[in-house]
Every structure is written in structure tokens, then in C-alpha cells.
gemmi code that builds the backbone of each chain (N, CA, C; Angstrom):
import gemmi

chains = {
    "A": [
        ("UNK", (36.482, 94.194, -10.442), (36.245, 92.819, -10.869), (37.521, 91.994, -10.722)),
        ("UNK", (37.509, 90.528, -10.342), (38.621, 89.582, -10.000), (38.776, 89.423, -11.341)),
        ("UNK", (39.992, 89.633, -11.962), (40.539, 88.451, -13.032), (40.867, 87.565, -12.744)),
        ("UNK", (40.893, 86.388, -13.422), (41.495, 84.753, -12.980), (41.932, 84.271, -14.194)),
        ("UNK", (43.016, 83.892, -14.205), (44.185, 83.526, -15.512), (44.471, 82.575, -15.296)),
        ("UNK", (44.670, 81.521, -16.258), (44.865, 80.344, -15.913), (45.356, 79.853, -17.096)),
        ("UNK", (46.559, 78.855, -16.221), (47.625, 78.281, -17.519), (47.808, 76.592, -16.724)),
        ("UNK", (48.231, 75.939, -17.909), (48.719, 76.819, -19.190), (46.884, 76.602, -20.211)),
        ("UNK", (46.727, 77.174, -21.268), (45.877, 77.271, -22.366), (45.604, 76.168, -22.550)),
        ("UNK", (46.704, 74.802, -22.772), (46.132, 73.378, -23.013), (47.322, 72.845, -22.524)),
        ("UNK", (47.168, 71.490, -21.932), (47.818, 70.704, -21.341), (47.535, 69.317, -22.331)),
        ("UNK", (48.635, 68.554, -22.906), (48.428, 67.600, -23.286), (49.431, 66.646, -22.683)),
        ("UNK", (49.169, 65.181, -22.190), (49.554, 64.445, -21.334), (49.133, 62.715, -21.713)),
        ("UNK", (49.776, 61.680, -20.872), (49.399, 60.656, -21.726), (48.433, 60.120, -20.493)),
        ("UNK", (47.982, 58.777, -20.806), (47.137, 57.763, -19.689), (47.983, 57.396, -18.290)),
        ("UNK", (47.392, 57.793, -17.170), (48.460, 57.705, -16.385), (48.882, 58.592, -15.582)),
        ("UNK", (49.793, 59.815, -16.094), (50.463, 60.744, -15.966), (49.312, 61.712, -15.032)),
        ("UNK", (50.641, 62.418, -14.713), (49.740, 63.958, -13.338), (49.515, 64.724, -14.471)),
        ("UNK", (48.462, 65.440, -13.910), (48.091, 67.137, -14.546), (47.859, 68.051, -13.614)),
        ("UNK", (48.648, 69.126, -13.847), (48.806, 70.452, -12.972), (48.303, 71.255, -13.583)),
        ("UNK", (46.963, 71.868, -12.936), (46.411, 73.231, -13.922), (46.233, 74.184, -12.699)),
        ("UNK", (46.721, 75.271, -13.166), (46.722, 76.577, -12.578), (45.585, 77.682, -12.695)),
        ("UNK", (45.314, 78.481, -11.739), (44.257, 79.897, -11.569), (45.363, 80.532, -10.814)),
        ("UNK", (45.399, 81.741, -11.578), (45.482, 82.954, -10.394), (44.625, 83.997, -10.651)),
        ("UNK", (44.224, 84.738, -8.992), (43.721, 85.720, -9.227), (44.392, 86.851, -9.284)),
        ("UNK", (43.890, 87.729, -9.422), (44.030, 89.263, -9.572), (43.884, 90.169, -8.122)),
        ("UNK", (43.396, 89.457, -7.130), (43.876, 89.916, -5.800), (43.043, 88.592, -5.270)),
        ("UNK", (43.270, 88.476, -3.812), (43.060, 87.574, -3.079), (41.278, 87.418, -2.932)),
        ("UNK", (41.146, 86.040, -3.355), (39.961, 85.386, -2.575), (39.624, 84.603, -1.658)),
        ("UNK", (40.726, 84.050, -0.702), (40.658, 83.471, 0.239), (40.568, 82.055, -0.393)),
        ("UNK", (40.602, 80.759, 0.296), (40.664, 79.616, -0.182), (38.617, 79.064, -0.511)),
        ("UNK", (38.347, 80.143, 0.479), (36.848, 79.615, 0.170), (36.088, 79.694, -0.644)),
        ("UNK", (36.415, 80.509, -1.539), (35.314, 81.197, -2.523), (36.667, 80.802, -4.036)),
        ("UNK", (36.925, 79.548, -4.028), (37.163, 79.209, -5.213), (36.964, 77.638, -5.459)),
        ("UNK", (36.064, 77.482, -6.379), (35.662, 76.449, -7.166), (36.006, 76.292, -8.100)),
        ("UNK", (36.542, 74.728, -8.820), (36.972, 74.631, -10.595), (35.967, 73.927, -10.775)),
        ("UNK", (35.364, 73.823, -12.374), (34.420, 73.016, -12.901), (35.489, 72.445, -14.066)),
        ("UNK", (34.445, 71.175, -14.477), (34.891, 70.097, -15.753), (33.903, 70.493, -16.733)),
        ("UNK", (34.464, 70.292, -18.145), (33.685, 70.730, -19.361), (33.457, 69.807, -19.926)),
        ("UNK", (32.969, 68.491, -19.831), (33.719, 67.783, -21.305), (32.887, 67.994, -22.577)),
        ("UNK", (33.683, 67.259, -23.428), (33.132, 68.243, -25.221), (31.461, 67.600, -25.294)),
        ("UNK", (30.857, 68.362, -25.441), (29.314, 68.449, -25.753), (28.566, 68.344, -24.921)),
        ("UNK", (29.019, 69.013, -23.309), (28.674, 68.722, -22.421), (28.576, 70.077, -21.331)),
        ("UNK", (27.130, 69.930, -20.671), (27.375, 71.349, -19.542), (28.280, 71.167, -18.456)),
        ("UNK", (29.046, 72.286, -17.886), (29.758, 71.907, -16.855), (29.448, 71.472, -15.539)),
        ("UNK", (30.160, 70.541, -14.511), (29.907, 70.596, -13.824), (31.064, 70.698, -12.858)),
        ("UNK", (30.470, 70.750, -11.383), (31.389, 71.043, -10.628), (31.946, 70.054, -10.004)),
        ("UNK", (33.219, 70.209, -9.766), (34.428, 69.351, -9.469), (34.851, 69.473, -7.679)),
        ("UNK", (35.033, 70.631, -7.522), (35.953, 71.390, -6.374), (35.088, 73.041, -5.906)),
        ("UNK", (35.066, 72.803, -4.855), (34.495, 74.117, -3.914), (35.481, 74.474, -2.252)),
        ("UNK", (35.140, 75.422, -2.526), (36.433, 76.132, -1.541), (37.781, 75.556, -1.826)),
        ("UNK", (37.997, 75.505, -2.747), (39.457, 75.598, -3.246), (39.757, 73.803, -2.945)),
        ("UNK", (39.175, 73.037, -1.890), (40.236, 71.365, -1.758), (38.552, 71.008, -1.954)),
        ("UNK", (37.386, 71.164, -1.240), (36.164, 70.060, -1.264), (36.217, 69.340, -2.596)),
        ("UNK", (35.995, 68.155, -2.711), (35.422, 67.592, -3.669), (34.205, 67.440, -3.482)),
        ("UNK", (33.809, 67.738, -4.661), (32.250, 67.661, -4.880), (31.070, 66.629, -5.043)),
        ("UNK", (30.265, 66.203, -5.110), (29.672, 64.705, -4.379), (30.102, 63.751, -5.542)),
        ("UNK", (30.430, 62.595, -5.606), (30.588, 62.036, -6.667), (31.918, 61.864, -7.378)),
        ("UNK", (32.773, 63.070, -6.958), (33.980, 63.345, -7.754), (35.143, 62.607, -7.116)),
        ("UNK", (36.040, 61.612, -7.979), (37.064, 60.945, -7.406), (37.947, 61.558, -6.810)),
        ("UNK", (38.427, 60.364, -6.245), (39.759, 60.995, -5.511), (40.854, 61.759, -6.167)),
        ("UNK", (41.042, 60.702, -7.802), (41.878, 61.406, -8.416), (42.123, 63.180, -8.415)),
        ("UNK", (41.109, 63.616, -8.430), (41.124, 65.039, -8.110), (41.475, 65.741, -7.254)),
        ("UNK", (41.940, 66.471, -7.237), (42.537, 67.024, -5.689), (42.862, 68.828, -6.201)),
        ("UNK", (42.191, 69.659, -5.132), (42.408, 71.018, -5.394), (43.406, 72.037, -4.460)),
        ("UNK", (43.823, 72.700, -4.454), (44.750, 73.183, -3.661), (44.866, 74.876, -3.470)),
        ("UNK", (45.733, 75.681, -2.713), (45.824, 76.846, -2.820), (45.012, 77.666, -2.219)),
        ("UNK", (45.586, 78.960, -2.061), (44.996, 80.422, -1.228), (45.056, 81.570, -1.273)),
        ("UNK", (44.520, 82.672, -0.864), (44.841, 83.857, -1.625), (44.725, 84.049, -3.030)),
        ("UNK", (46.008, 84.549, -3.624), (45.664, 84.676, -5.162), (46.019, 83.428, -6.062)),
        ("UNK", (46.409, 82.199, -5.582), (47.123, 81.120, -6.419), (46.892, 79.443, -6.211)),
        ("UNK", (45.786, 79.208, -6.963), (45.067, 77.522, -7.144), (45.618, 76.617, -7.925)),
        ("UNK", (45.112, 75.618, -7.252), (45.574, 74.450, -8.581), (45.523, 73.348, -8.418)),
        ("UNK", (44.493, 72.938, -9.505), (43.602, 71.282, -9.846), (44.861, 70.781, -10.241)),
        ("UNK", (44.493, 69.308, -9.490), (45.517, 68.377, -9.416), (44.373, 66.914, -10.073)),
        ("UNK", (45.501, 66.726, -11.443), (44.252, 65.066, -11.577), (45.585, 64.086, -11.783)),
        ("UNK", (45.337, 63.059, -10.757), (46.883, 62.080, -10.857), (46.072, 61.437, -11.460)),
        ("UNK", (46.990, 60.383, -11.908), (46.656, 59.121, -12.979), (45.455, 59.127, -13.993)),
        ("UNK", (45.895, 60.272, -14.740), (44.995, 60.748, -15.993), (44.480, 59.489, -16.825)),
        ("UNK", (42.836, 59.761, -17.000), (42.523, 58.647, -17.697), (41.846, 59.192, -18.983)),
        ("UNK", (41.346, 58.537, -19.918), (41.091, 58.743, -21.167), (39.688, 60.022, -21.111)),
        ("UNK", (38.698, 59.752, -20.117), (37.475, 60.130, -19.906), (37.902, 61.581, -19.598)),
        ("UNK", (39.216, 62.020, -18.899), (39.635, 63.533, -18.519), (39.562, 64.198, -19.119)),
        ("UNK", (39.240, 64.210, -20.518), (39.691, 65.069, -21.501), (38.673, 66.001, -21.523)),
        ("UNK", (38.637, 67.396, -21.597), (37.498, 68.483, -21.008), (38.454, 69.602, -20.768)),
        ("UNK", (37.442, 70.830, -20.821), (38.019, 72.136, -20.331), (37.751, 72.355, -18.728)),
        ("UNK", (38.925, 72.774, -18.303), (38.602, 73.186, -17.057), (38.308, 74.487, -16.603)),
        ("UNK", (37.305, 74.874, -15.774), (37.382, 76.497, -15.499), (37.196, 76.570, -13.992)),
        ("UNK", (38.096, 77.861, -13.023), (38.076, 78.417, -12.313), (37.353, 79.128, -12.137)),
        ("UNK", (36.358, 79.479, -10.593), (35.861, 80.344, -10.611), (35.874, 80.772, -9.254)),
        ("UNK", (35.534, 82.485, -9.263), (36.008, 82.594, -7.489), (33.956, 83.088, -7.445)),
        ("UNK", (33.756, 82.802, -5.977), (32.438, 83.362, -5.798), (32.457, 84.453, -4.499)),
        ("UNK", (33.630, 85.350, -4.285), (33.684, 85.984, -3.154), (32.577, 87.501, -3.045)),
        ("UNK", (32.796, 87.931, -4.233), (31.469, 88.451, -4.434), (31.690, 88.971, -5.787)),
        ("UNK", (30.182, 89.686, -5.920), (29.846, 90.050, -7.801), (30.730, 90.662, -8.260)),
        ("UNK", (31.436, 90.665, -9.714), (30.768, 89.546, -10.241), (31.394, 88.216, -10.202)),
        ("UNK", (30.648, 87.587, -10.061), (32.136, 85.575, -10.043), (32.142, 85.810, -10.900)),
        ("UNK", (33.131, 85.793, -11.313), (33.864, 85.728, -12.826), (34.816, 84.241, -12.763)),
        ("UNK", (34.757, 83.409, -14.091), (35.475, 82.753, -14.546), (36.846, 82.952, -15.202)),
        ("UNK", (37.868, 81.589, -15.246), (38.937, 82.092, -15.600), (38.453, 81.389, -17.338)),
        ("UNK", (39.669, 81.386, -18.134), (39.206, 81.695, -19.538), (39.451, 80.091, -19.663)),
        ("UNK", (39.816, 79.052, -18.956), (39.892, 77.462, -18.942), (41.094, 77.301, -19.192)),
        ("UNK", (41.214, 75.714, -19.001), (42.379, 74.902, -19.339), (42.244, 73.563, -20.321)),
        ("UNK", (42.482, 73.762, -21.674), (41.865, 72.610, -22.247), (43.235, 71.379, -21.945)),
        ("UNK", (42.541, 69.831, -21.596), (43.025, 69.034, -21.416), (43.013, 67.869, -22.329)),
        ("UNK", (44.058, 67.328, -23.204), (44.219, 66.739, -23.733), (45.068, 65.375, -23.840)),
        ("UNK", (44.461, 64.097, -23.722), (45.014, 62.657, -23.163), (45.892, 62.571, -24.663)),
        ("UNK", (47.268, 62.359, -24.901), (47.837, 61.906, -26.013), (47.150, 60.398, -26.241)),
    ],
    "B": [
        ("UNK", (17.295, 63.370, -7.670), (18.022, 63.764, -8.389), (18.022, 65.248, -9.246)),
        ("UNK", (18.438, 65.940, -9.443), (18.599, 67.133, -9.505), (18.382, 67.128, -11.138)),
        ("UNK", (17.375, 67.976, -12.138), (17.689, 68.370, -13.599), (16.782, 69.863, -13.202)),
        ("UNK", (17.603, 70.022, -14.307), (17.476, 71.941, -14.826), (17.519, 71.316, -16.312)),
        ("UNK", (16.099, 71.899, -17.090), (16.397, 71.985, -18.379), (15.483, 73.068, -18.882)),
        ("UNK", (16.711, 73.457, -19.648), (15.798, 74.804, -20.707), (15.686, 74.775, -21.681)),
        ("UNK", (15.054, 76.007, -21.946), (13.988, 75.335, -23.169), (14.243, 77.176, -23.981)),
        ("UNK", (13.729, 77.041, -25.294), (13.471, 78.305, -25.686), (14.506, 79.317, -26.456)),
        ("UNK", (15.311, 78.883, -26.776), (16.679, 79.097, -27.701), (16.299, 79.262, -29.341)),
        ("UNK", (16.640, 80.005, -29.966), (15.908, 79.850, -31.031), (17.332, 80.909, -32.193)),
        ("UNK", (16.652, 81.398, -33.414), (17.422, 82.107, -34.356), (16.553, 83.385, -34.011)),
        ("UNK", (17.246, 84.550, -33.998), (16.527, 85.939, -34.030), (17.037, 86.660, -34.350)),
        ("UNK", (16.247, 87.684, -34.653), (17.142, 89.070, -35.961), (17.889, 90.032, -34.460)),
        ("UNK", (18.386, 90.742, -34.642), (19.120, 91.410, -34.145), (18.050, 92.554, -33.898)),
        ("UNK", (17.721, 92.994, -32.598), (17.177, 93.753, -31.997), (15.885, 93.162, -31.100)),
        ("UNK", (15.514, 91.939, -31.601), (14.115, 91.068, -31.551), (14.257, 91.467, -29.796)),
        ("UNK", (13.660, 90.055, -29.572), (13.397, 89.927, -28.200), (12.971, 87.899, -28.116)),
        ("UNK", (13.030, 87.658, -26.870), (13.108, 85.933, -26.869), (13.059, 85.731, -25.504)),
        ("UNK", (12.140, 84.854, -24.971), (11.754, 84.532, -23.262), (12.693, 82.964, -23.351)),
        ("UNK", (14.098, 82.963, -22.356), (14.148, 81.392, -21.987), (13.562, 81.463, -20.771)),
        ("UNK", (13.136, 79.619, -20.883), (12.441, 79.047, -19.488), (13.455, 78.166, -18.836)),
        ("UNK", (13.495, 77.917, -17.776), (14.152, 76.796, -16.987), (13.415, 75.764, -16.294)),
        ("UNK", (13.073, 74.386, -16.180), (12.323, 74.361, -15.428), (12.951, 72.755, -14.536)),
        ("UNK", (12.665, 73.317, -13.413), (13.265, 72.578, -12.506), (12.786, 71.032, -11.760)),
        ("UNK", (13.500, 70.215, -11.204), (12.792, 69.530, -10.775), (14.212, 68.717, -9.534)),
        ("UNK", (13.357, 67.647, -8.634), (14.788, 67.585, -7.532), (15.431, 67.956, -6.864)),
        ("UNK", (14.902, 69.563, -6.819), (15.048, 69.816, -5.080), (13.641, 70.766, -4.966)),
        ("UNK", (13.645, 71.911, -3.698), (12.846, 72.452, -3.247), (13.100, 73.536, -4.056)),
        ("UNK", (12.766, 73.981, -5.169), (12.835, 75.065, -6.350), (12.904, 76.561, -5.081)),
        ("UNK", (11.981, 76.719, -4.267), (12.113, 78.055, -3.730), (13.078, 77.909, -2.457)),
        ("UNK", (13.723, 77.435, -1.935), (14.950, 77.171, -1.079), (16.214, 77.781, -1.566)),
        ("UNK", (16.040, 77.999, -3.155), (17.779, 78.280, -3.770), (17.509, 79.929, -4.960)),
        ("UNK", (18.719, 80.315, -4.711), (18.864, 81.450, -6.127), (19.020, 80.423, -7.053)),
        ("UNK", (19.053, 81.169, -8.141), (19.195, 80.747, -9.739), (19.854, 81.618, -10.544)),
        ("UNK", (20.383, 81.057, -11.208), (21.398, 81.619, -12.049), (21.284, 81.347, -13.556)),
        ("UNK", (21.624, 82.562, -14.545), (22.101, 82.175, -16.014), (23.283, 82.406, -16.131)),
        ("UNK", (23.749, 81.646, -17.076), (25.336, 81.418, -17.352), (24.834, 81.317, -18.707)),
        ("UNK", (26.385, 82.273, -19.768), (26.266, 81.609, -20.944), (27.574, 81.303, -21.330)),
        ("UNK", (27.445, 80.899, -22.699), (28.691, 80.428, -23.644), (28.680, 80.801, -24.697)),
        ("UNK", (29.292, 81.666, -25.190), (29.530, 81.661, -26.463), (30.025, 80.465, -27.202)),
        ("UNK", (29.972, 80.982, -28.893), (30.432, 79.376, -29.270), (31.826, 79.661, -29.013)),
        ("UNK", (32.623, 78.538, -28.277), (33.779, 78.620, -28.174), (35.054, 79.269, -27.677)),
        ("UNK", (33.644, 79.833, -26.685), (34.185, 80.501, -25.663), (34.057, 79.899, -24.444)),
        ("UNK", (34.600, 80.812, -23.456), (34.706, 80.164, -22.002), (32.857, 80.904, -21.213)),
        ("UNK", (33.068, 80.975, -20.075), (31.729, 80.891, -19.448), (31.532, 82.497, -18.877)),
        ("UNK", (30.212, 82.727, -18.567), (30.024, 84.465, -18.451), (28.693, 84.493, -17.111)),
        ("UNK", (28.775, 85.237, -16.473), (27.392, 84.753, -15.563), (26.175, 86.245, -16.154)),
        ("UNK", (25.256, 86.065, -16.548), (24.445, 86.727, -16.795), (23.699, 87.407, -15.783)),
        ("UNK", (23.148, 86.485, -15.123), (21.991, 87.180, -14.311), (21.887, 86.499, -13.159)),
        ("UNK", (21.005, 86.881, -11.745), (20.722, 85.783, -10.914), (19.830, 86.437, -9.881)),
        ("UNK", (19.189, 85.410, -9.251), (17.758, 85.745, -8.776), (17.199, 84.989, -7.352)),
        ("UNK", (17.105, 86.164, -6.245), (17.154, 85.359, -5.171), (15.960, 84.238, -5.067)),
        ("UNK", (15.551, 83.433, -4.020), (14.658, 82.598, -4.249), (13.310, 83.216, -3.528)),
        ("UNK", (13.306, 84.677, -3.402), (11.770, 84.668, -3.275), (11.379, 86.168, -4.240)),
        ("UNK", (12.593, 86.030, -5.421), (12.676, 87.020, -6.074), (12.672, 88.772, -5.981)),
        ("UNK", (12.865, 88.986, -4.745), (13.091, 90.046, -4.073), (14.557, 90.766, -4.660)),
        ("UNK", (15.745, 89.707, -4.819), (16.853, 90.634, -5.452), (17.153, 89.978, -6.510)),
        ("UNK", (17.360, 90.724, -7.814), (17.912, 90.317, -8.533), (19.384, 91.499, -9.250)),
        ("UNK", (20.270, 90.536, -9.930), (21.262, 91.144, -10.687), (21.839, 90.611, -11.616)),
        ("UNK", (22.132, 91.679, -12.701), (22.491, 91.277, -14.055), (24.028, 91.675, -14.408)),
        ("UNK", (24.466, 90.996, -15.213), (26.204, 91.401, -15.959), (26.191, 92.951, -16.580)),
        ("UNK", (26.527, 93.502, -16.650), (27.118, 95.080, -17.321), (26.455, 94.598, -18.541)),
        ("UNK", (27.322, 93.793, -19.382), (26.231, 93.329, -20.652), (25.054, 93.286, -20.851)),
        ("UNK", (24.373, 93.217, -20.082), (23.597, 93.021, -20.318), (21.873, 93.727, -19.119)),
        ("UNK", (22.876, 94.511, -18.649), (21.788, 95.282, -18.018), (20.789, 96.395, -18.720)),
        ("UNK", (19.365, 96.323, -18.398), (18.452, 97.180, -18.814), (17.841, 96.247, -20.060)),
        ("UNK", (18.700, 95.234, -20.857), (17.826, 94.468, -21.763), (17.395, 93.375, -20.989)),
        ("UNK", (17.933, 92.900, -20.301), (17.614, 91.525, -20.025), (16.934, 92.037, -18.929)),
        ("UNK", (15.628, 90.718, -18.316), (15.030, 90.615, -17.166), (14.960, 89.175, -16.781)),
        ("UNK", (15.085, 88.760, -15.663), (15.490, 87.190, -14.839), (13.527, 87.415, -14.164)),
        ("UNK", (13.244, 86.313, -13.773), (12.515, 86.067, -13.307), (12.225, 84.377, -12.785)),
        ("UNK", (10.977, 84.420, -12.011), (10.847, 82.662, -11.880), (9.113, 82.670, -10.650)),
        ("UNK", (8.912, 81.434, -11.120), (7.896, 81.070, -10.699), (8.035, 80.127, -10.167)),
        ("UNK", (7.895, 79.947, -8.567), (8.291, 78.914, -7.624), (6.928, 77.855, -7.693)),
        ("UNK", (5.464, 78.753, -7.993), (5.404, 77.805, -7.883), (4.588, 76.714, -8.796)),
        ("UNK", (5.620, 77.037, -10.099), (5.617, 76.015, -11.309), (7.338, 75.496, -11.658)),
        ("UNK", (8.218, 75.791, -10.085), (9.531, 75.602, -10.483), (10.211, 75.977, -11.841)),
        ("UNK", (9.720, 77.244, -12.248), (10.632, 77.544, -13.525), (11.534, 78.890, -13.697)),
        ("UNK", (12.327, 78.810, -13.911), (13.208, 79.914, -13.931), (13.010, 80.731, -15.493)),
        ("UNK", (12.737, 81.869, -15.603), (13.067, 82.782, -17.182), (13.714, 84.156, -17.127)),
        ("UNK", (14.167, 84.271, -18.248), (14.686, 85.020, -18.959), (14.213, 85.777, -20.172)),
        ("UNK", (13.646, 87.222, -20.237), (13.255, 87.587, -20.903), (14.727, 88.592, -21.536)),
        ("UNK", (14.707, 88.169, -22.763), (15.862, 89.034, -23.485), (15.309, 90.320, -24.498)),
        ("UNK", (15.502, 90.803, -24.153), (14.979, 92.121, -25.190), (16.179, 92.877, -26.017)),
        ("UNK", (16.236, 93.447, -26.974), (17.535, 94.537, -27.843), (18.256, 93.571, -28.094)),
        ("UNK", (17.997, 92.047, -28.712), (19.387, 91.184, -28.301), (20.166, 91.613, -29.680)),
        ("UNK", (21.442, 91.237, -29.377), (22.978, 92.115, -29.815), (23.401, 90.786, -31.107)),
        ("UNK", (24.103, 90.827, -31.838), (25.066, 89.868, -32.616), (26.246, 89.321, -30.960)),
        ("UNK", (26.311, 89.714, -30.080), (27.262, 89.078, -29.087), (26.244, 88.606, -27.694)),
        ("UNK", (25.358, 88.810, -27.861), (24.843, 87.940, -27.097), (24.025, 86.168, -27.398)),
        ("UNK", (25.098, 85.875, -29.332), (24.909, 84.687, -29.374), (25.895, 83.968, -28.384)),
        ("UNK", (24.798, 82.401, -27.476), (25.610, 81.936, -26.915), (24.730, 80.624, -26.616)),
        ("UNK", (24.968, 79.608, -25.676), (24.415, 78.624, -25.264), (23.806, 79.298, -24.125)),
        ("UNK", (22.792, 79.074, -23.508), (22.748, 80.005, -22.046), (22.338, 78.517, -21.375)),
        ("UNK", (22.942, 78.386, -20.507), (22.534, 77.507, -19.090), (22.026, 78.086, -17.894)),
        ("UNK", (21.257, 77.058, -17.624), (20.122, 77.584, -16.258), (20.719, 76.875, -14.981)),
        ("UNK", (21.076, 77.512, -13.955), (22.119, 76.940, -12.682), (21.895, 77.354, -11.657)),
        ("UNK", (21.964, 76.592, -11.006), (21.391, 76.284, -9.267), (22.236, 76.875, -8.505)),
        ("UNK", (22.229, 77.912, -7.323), (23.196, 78.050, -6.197), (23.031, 77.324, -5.073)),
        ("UNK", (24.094, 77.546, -4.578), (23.750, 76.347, -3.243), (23.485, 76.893, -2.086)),
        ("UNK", (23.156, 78.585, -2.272), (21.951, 79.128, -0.918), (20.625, 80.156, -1.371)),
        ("UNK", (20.300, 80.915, -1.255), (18.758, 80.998, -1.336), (19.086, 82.689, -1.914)),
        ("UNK", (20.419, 83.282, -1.508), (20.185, 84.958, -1.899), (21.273, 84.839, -3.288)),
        ("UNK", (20.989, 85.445, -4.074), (21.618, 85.009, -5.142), (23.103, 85.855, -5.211)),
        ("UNK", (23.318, 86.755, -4.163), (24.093, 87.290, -4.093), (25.459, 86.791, -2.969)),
        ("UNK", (25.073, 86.248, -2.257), (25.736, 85.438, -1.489), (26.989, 84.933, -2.006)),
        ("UNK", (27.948, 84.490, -1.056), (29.331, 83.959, -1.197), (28.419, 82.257, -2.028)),
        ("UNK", (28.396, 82.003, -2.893), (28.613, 80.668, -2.935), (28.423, 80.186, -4.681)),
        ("UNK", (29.087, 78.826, -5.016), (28.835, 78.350, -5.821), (27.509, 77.743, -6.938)),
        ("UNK", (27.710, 77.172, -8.333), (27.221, 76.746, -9.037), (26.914, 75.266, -8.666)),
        ("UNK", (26.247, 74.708, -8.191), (26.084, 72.861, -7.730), (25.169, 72.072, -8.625)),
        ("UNK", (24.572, 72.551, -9.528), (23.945, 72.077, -10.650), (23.851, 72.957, -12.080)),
        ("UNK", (23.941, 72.489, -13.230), (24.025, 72.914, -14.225), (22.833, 72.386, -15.322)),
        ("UNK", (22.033, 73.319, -16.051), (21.469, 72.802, -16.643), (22.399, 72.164, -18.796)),
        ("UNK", (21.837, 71.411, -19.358), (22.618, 71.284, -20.593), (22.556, 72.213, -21.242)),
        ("UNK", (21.932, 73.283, -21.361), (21.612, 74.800, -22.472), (20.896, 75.013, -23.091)),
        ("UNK", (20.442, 76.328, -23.657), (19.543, 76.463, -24.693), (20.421, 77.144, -25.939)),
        ("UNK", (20.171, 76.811, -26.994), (20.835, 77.978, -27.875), (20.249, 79.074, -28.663)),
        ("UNK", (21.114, 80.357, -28.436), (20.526, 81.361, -28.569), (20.723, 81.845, -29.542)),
        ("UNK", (20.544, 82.151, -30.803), (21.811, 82.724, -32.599), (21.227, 83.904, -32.627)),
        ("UNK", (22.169, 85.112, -32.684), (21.409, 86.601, -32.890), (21.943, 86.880, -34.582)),
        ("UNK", (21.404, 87.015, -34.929), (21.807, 87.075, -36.831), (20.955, 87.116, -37.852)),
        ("UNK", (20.973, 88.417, -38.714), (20.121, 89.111, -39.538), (20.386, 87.495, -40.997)),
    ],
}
model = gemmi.Model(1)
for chain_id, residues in chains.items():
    chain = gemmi.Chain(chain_id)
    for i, (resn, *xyz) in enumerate(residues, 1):
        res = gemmi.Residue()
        res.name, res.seqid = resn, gemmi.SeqId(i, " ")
        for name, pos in zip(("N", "CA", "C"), xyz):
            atom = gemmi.Atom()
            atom.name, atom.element = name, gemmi.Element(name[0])
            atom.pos, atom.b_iso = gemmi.Position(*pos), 0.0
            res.add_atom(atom)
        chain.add_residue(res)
    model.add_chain(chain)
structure = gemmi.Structure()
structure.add_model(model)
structure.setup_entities()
């Protein structure tokens, strides 16, 4: 099974400002078979990013995904109030996709 | 436009048994696998089960193999879940989720999410 770890645990940041959130895996999944989803509070997730850079229909520019092999990472420039949500990694290279344990994001 | 909503979440004693439904609407229901995902409270996300789209393969989490059974009916577009032996840790939210190709085993992602059902296992 892939582990996927992801830091930091919570990111808190103001209006404006970059956010750097990290996945790594536990051995390589190639850039294709990793997707991050958005959580926000009381809300099902949805998806953000597929194969590691696609944005997903709908999803701003602000977003931007990156990385290969064992080491990703969601990029949201000019953080706005609405960002605030857990983020989770997930690889789909094969069973089981496993998720990483999130990144909670917090707008000061 | 794409909704998944389920239905069928309830309180149950510990050992019971409990059918969720999914039921779909907004795309071609037998074109795609399906998937359960859950949540614990306050936890992060777990994939349960998943089910190709002409139900020929299916597969379940370690957790939850031999109790649980996935199923679906294309053609009333609904996806279920029959839970049987359920545990004190298999309380969770469970969401009903779309893949974006047809074998459920396949390289690919989650592209729709349903909002959840909730599930409480507790005497």
C-alpha cells in the first residue's frame, strides 16, 4: 500500500498570501495518478487537481499543482477568505488509492 | 449536471446490518464505476468499496471485506451498499462517488462526490 504524508498538518496564512501544501509518497506514482481534493467545513469533497498539474473543470487559476514521482504540491496564490478547507492527496495508480491524512487551511 | 445523493444512514446497534442507496442522476449511470468513500467523524477519507459499471468486478478495503457488499442497478441509476457485522469503527459519513472510467479498478480518479449519508454504530 502507498502511504502519502502530507505537511504541514495546518497551514495558517492571511488574505492574499501563497500557500504551499505538500504530499509525499511512499514510493513513486508517477505524475499521473495524483490528484488533491478541497474539503470545505460541512462540505463533500471535491476535486481540484488530476494528474498531479490538470485543473479540474471550474477550478481557478489560483490553483496550481505540481510534482513527480514521490513529491507534490498544491499551490493556492493569493489566498482568499473562501480557501479555508482541508486538503487531501490522493494517488490512483492502483488499489488501494489511498489518501493522505490532509492539510487543514486556515485564512488569519 | 452531475448529483449523487444518498440516502439511508441511520443509528445501529453494533453487529446489525443497514443497506445505503446512491442514486444518480447527470450522466450515463452505466458508462462509469462507482465508488464508496467514508469519513469518520473527524477524520480524513478511506475508500471502501467499488464497482465496475456492468458489475462484473467488484472490490472492497481489508476493513471491511466479507461484511460489506457494493452493488447497483443501472437501470434505476442507483448505487448500494449492503453493510452487515457493522463494527463501533465503521461509524462514518459514507459518500457515494463517481470514477471517471467504467472498470472500477482502473488508473483513475474521483470526479464527482456525493454530500453523505451518516452512519452511527453504537449500543
Amino acid at each position: 500500500e502507498i502511504v502519502l504524508t502530507q505537511s504541514p498538518g495546518t497551514l495558517s496564512l492571511s488574505p492574499g498570501e501563497r500557500a504551499t501544501l505538500s504530499c509525499r509518497a511512499s514510493q513513486s506514482v508517477s505524475s499521473t495518478y495524483l490528484a488533491w481534493y478541497q474539503q470545505k467545513p460541512g462540505q463533500a469533497p471535491r476535486l481540484l487537481i488530476y494528474g498531479a498539474s490538470t485543473r479540474a473543470t471550474g477550478i481557478p487559476d489560483r490553483f496550481s499543482g505540481s510534482g513527480s514521482g514521490t513529491d507534490f504540491t498544491l499551490t493556492l496564490s493569493r489566498l482568499e477568505p473562501e480557501d479555508v478547507a482541508v486538503y487531501y492527496c490522493q494517488h490512483y495508480r492502483r488499489s488501494p488509492r489511498t489518501f493522505g491524512q490532509g492539510t487543514k487551511l486556515e485564512i488569519k | 449536471e452531475v448529483h449523487l445523493v444518498e440516502s439511508g444512514g441511520d443509528l445501529v446497534q453494533p453487529g446489525r446490518s443497514l443497506r445505503l442507496s446512491c442514486a444518480a442522476s447527470g450522466f450515463t449511470f452505466d458508462d462509469y464505476a462507482m465508488h464508496w468513500v467514508r469519513q469518520a467523524p473527524g477524520k480524513g477519507l478511506e475508500w471502501v468499496s467499488g464497482i465496475s459499471w456492468n458489475s462484473n468486478d467488484r472490490g472492497y478495503a481489508d476493513s471491511v471485506k466479507g461484511r460489506f457488499t457494493i452493488s447497483r442497478d443501472n437501470a434505476k441509476n442507483s448505487l448500494y451498499l449492503q453493510m452487515n457485522s457493522l463494527r463501533a469503527e465503521d461509524t462514518a459519513l459514507y459518500y457515494c462517488v463517481k470514477h471517471i472510467t467504467n472498470y472500477y479498478d482502473s488508473s483513475g480518479y474521483y470526479d464527482y462526490w456525493g454530500q453523505g449519508t451518516l452512519v452511527t454504530v453504537s449500543s
